[in-house]
C-alpha positions in Angstrom: -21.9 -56.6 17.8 -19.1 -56.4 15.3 -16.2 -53.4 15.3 -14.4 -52.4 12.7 -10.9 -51.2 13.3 -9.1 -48.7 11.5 -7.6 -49.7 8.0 -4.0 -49.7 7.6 -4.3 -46.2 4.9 -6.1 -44.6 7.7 -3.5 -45.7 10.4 -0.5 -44.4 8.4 -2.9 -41.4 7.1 -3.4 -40.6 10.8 0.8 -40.5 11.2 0.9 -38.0 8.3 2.1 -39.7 5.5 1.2 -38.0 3.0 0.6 -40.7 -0.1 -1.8 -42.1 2.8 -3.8 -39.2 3.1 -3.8 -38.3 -0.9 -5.0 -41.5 -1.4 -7.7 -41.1 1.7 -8.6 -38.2 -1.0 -8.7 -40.2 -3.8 -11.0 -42.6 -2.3 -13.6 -39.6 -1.0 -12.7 -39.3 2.2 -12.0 -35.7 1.9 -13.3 -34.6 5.4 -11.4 -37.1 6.7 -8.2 -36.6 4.8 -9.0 -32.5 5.9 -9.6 -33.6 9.4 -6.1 -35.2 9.9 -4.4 -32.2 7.6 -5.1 -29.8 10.1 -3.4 -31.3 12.9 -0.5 -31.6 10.4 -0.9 -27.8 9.1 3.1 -26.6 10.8 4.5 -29.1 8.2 4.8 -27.3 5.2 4.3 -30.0 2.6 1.4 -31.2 4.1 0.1 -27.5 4.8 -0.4 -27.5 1.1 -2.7 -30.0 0.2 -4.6 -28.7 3.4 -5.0 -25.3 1.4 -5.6 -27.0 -1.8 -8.2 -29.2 -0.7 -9.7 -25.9 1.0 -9.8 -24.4 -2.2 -11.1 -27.1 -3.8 -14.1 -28.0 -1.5 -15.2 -23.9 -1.4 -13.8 -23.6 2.5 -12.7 -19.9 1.9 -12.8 -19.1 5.4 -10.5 -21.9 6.5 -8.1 -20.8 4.1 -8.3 -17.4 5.0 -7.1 -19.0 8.6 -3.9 -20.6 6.8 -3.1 -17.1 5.1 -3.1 -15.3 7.8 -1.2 -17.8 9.8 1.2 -18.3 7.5 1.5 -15.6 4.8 3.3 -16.5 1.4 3.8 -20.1 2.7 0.6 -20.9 1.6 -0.8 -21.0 -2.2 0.2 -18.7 -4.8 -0.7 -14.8 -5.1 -3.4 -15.4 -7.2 -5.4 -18.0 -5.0 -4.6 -16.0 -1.7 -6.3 -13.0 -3.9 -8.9 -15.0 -4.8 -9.2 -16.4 -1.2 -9.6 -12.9 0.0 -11.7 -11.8 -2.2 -14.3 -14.5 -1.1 -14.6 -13.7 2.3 -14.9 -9.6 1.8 -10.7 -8.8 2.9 -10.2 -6.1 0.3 -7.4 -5.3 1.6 -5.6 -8.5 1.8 -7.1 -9.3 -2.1 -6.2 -6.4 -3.2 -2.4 -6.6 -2.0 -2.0 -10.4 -3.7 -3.9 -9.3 -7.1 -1.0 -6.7 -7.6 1.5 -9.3 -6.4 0.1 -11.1 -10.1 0.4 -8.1 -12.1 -1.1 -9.3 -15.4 -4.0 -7.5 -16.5 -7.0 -9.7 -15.1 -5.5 -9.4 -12.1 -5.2 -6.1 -11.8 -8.4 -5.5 -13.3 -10.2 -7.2 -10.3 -8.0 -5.3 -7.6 -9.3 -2.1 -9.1 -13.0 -3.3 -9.4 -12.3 -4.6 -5.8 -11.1 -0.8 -4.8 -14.1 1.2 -6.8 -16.2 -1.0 -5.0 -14.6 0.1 -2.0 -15.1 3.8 -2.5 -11.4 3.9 -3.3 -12.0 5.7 -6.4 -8.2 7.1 -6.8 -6.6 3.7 -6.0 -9.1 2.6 -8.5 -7.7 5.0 -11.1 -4.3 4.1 -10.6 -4.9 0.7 -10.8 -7.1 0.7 -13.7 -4.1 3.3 -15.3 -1.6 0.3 -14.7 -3.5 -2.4 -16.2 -4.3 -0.3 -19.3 -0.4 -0.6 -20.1 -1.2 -4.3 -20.6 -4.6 -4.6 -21.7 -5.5 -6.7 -25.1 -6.5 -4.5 -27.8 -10.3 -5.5 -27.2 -10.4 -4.4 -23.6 -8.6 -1.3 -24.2 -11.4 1.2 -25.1 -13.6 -0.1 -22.1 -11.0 0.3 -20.2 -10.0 3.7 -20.7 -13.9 4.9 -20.4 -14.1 3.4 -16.7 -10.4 5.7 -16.4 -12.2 8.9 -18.0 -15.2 8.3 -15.5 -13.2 7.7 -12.5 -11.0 10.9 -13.4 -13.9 12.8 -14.0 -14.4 15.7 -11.2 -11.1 14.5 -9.7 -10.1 18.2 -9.7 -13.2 18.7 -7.4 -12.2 15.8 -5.1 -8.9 17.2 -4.6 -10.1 20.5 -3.2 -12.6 18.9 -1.1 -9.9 16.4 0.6 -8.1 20.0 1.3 -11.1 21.1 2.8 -11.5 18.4 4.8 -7.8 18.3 5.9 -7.8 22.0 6.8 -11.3 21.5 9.2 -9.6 21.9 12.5 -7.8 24.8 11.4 -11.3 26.6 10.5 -13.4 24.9 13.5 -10.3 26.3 16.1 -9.9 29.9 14.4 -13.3 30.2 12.5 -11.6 32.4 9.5 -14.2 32.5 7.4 -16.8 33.8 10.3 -15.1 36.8 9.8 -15.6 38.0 6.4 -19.4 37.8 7.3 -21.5 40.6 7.1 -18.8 43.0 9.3 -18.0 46.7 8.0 -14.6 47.5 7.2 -12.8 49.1 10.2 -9.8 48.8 12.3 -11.6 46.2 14.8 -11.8 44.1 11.9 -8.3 44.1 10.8 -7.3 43.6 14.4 -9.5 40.8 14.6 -8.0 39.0 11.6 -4.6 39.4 12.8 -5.5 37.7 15.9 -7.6 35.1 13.9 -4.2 34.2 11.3 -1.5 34.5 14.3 -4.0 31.7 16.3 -3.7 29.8 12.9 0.0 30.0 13.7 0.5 31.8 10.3 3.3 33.8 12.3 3.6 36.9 14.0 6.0 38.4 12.1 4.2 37.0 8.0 0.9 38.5 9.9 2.0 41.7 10.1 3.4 42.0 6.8 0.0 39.9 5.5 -2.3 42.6 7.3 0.2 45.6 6.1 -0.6 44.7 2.2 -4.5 43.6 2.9 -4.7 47.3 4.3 -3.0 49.2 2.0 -5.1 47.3 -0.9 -8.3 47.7 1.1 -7.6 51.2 0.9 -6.7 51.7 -2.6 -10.0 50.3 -4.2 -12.0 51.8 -1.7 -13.3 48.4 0.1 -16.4 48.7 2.6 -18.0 45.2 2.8 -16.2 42.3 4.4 -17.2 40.0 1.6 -14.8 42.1 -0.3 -12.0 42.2 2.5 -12.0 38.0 1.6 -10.9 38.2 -2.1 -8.1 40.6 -1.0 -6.3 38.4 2.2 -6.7 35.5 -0.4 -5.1 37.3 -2.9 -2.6 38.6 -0.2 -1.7 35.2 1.1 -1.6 33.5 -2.3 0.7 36.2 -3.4 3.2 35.5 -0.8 3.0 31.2 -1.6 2.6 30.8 -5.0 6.0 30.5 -5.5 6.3 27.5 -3.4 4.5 25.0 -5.8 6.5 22.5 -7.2 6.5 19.1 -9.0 7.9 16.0 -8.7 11.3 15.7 -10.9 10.7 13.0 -12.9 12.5 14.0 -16.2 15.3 12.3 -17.3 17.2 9.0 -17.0 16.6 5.8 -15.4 16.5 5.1 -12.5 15.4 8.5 -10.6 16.5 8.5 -6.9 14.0 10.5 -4.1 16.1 10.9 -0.6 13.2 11.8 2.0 14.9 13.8 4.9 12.3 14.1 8.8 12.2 13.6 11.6 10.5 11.0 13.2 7.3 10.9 13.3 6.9 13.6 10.7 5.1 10.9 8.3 7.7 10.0 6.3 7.8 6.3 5.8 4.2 6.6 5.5 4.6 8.9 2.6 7.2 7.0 0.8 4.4 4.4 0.9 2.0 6.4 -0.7 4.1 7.3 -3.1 5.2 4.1 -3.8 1.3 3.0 -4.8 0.5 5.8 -6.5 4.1 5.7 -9.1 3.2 1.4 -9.0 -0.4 2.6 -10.3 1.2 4.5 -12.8 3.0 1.2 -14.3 6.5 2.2 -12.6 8.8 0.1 -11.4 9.5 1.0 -8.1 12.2 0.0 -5.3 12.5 0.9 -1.7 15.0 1.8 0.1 14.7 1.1 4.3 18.0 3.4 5.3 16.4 4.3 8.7 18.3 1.2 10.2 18.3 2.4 13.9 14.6 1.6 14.6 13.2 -1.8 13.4 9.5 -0.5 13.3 10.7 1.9 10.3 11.6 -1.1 8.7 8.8 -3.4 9.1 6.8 -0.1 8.1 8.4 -0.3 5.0 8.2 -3.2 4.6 4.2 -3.4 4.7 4.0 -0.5 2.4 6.2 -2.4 -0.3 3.5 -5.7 0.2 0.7 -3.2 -0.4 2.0 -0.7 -3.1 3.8 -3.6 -5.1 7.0 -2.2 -4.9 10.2 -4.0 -4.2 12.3 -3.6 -0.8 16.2 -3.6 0.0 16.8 -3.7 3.7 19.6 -4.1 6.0 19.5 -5.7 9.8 18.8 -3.4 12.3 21.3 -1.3 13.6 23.5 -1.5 10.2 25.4 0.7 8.4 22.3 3.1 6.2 24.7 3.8 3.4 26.1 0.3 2.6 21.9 -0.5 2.8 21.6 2.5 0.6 24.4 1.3 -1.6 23.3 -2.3 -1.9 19.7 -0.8 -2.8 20.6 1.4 -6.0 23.1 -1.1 -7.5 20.0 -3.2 -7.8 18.0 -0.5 -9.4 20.6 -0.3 -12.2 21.1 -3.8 -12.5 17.5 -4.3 -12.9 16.2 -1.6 -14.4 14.1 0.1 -11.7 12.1 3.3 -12.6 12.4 4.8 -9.1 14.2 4.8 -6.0 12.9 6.0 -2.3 15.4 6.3 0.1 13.7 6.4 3.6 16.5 8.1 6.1 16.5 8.5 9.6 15.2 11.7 12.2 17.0 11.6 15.2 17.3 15.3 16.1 18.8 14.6 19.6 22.1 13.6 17.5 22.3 16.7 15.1 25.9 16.0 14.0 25.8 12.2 13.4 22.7 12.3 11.6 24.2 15.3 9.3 27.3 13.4 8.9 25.3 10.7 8.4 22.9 11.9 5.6 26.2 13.8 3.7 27.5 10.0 3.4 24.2 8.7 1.9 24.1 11.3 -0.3 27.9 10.7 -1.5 27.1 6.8 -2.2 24.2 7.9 -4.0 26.5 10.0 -6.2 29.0 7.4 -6.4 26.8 5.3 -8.4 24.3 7.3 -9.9 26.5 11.1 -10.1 22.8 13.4 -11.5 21.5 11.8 -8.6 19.6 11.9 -6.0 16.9 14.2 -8.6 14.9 15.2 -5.0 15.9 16.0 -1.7 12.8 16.0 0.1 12.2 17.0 3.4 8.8 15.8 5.1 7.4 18.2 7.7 4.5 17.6 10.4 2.0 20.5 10.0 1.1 19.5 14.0 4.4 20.9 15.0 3.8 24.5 13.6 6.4 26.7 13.4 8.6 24.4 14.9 8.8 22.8 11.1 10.8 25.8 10.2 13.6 24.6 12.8 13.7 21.3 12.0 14.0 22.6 8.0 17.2 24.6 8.9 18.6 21.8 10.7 18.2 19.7 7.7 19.4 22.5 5.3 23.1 21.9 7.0 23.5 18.3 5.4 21.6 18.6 2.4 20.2 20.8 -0.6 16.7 20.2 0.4 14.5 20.5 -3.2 11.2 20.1 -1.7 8.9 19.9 1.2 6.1 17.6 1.8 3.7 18.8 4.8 1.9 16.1 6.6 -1.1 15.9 8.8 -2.9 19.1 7.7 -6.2 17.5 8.9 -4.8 16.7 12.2 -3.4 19.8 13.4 -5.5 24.0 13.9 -1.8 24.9 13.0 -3.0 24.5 9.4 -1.6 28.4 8.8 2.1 27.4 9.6 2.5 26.0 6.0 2.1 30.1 4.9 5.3 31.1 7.0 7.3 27.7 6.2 6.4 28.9 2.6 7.8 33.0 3.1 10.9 32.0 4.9 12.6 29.0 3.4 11.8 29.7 -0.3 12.1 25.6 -0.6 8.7 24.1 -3.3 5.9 22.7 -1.0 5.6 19.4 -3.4 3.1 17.5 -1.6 0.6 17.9 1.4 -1.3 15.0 3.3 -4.5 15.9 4.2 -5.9 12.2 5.5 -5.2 8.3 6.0 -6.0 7.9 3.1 -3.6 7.0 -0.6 -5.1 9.4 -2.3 -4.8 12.1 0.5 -1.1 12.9 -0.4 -1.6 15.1 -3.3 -0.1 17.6 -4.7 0.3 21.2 -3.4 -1.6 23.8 -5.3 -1.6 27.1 -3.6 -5.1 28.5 -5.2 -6.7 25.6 -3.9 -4.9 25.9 -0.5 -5.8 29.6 -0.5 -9.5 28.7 -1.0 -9.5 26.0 1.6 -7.9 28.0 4.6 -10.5 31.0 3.5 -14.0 29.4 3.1 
């Protein structure tokens, strides 16, 4: 019986030498070369050819292992995309096509989201790559846009719908325009049903005062009727309180977000931060909430999956020298945008409004027209509670807009009509969902319609 020992390539191979096992490769022993590799795979030279020869031999799974293991160590952004892609991680493709940026890339992360059902990722996506797209693609391009956009108005109302469901199921508003006559039980009832809604004791009163005197004046004796007017009633007293986003002007345009929290902020700086990314903006963030590390790390996944840009400082650091580091990057490089991400610690009122008055001053030291919004981000579980937090906040800064989050998760839905009455401040945005494209932007008809239906 003869053995044959192991040759002196395979020997040093086996040691991890890496001209060894290339030339193991070069010979056809892949499998063996891939065998040896993965003992080798915390060495990041040889971790490498590991992932190339991977690639290269259609082992998607096994490099999906290595990504996941060890992030941006591995491959560029366009191969992790491509590695994702093949074995179904949307998420993680999509994320490492907008890393790329060009046009094909971005091209198949929005195929990847429609595909998805993420039709208003999709359109933002599709929006970005249309700023780069060859003369040739452009009018295919700008038809799949037109279809995605098409009914989008539609879609918006129906996420407000959907948000507002637990409001409805938990105070059943519209059961009560149903077939009733027009009599004092009725209006007694609806003032019960809006002050469950935590609409407010003191905005029903004043709400059920008007609906009365209008009921009376045109004479009204079915229910159905009695609906048109509390809309028109409760719509009269919010309209005022839409608002857009300030995005006029110079370069580049500072957003300080103000909560507690909890409230959803950093999660709607991240949202944001897609959708202005989708729009072709260049886009930084800002982590000044240094006293908890998990707001930064938030941040920091929402800058990997919007493909935005990050400053950060170590936890426990100073938030306006962060702050300040951040926006003298933005006008060194030309940023479009800047989110500043603050902190929400109630339980220290004074710090944190000193605090905030010294971001705001460093913002102004660099950039003196800015910050262009001051927003303040309120959790619509809370109820009326919002309204204390909002003065609190009032006492650092000039607050230019609200943002109310978690109107699906709350029957408290009603509180945004009071927050509306009594601080007279532009309800900009709502979140109605997990979703991107479930921050949109506050349009009181359609709120109106929601609540009522």
């Amino acid at each position: 019986m003869i053995f044959f020992g192991k040759s002196d390539l395979e020997k040093r191979a086996e040691k991890g030498d890496k001209s060894a096992i290339l030339d193991l490769v070069r010979k056809g022993k892949v499998k063996k070369a891939i065998k040896i590799l993965e003992r080798f795979r915390e060495e990041k030279d040889l971790r490498k050819v590991l992932f190339d020869l991977y690639l290269k031999e259609g082992m998607y799974k096994e490099a999906h292992r290595l990504i996941r293991e060890f992030g941006r160590e591995v491959g560029t952004a366009r191969e992790r995309g491509l590695v994702c892609e093949k074995v179904g991680d949307v998420e993680g493709a999509v994320e490492e096509f907008l890393k790329v940026g060009d046009f094909d890339s971005l091209l198949k992360a929005g195929d990847l989201l429609e595909r998805a059902g993420r039709r208003e990722e999709a359109l933002q996506v599709f929006k970005r790559a249309l700023n780069l797209a060859p003369p040739l693609k452009r009018g295919e391009l700008e038809k799949r846009i037109e279809r995605l956009s098409e009914g989008k108005r539609e879609g918006l109302i129906e996420r407000l719908r959907r948000g507002l469901k637990k409001t409805k199921e938990a105070v059943r508003i519209g059961e009560i325009f149903s077939g009733r006559a027009v009599d004092e039980s009725l209006f007694e009832e609806l003032e019960e049903t809006l002050v469950r809604a935590d609409v407010g004791v003191k905005t029903v009163l004043s709400l059920i005062e008007d609906i009365k005197r209008e009921a009376k004046r045109k004479s009204v004796k079915r229910s159905e009727d009695l609906k048109e007017i509390t809309g028109r009633a409760i719509l009269d007293l919010i309209s005022g309180c839409e608002g857009d986003l300030n995005l006029e002007g110079g370069r580049p345009k500072v957003f300080l977000f103000l909560g507690v929290n909890g409230s959803g902020k950093t999660t709607t700086i991240g949202k944001l931060a897609y959708r202005f990314v989708g729009e072709g903006k260049r886009v930084l963030l800002v982590a000044g909430d240094t006293f908890r590390a998990a707001a930064i790390e938030q941040l920091e996944a929402w800058a990997r999956r919007s493909g935005s840009d990050i400053v950060k400082g170590e936890e426990g650091s100073d938030p306006a020298s962060v702050v300040y580091k951040g926006l003298e990057k933005a006008l060194r490089e030309n940023y479009d945008l800047v989110l500043v991400d603050t902190a929400g610690r109630l339980h220290t009122k004074e710090p944190l409004i000193n605090e905030l008055r010294k971001i705001k001053k460093v913002i102004q030291k660099l950039a003196p027209d800015e910050p262009s919004e001051v927003l303040l981000v309120l959790d619509a579980t809370v109820g009326q509670n919002a309204l204390q937090q909002a003065r609190v906040f009032r006492e650092a800064l000039d607050v230019t807009g609200l943002v109310i989050t978690k109107l699906d998760g709350t029957a408290k839905g009603g509180a945004l009509i009071p927050i509306c009455r009594e601080l007279r401040i532009p309800v900009k945005l709502v979140g109605v969902g997990e979703g991107v494209e479930d921050l949109q932007p506050f349009r009181a008809e359609d709120y109106v319609r929601a609540l009522l239906e």
